[in-house]
C-alpha positions, -999 to +999 in steps of 0.1 A: -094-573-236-069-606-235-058-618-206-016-612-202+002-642-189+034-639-170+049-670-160+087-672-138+101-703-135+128-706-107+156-731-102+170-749-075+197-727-076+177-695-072+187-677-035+158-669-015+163-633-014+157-636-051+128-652-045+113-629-019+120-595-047+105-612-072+076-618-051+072-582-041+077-570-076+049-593-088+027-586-058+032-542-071+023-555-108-009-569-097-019-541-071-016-519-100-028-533-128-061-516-135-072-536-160-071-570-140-060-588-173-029-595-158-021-633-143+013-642-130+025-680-130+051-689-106+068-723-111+091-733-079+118-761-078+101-779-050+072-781-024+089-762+003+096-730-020+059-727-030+049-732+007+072-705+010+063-683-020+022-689-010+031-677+027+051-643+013+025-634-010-005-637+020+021-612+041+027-589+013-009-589+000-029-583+037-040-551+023-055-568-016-089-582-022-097-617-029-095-610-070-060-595-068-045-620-049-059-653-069-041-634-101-007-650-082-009-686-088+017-712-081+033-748-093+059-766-089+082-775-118+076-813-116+040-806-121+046-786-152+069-813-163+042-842-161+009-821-169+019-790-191+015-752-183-022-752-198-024-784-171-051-777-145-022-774-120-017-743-106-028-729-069-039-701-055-027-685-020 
C-alpha cells in the first residue's frame, strides 16, 4: 500500500479561523483513516503560526494515539524554500 501525501501550504494572508478548520478537518482525516497511509504536510508563513498550528493539533488530538498524531507534521515556508519538501524539515507535535 503507498503512502498518500497531502501537503497545505498557507499564506501570510490566510485568517486564523482558516487556519484553525483546516486543522480540524485534517485532524478528522487522520482519525479516520484506517489504513494509516495517509500523511498531511502543513507549511505555515512563519514561526508563530506553526507554534500555533502544533498547539491546536495537541488540543484537538487529546483523544489519538502517538501514530495518529505524528501523521500531522509541520514547516514553515522558508524552510521549504531553502531545503525542498523531500528536505528533512518537517516536525511533529
Amino acid at each position: 500500500i503507498a503512502v498518500q501525501y497531502l501537503l497545505e501550504i498557507f499564506n501570510d494572508s490566510s485568517p486564523r479561523y482558516t487556519i484553525k478548520r483546516k486543522l480540524e478537518i485534517y485532524t478528522e482525516l487522520i482519525e479516520e483513516d484506517e489504513t494509516n497511509q495517509q500523511i498531511v504536510l502543513l507549511a505555515l508563513p512563519n514561526v508563530s503560526e506553526l507554534l500555533y498550528a502544533k498547539r491546536r493539533v495537541k488540543l484537538l488530538s487529546d483523544n489519538l494515539d502517538e501514530d495518529t498524531i505524528s501523521r500531522i507534521r509541520f514547516a514553515t515556508t522558508d524552510k521549504i524554500k531553502q531545503m525542498g519538501v523531500a528536505g528533512e524539515i518537517w516536525e511533529e507535535v
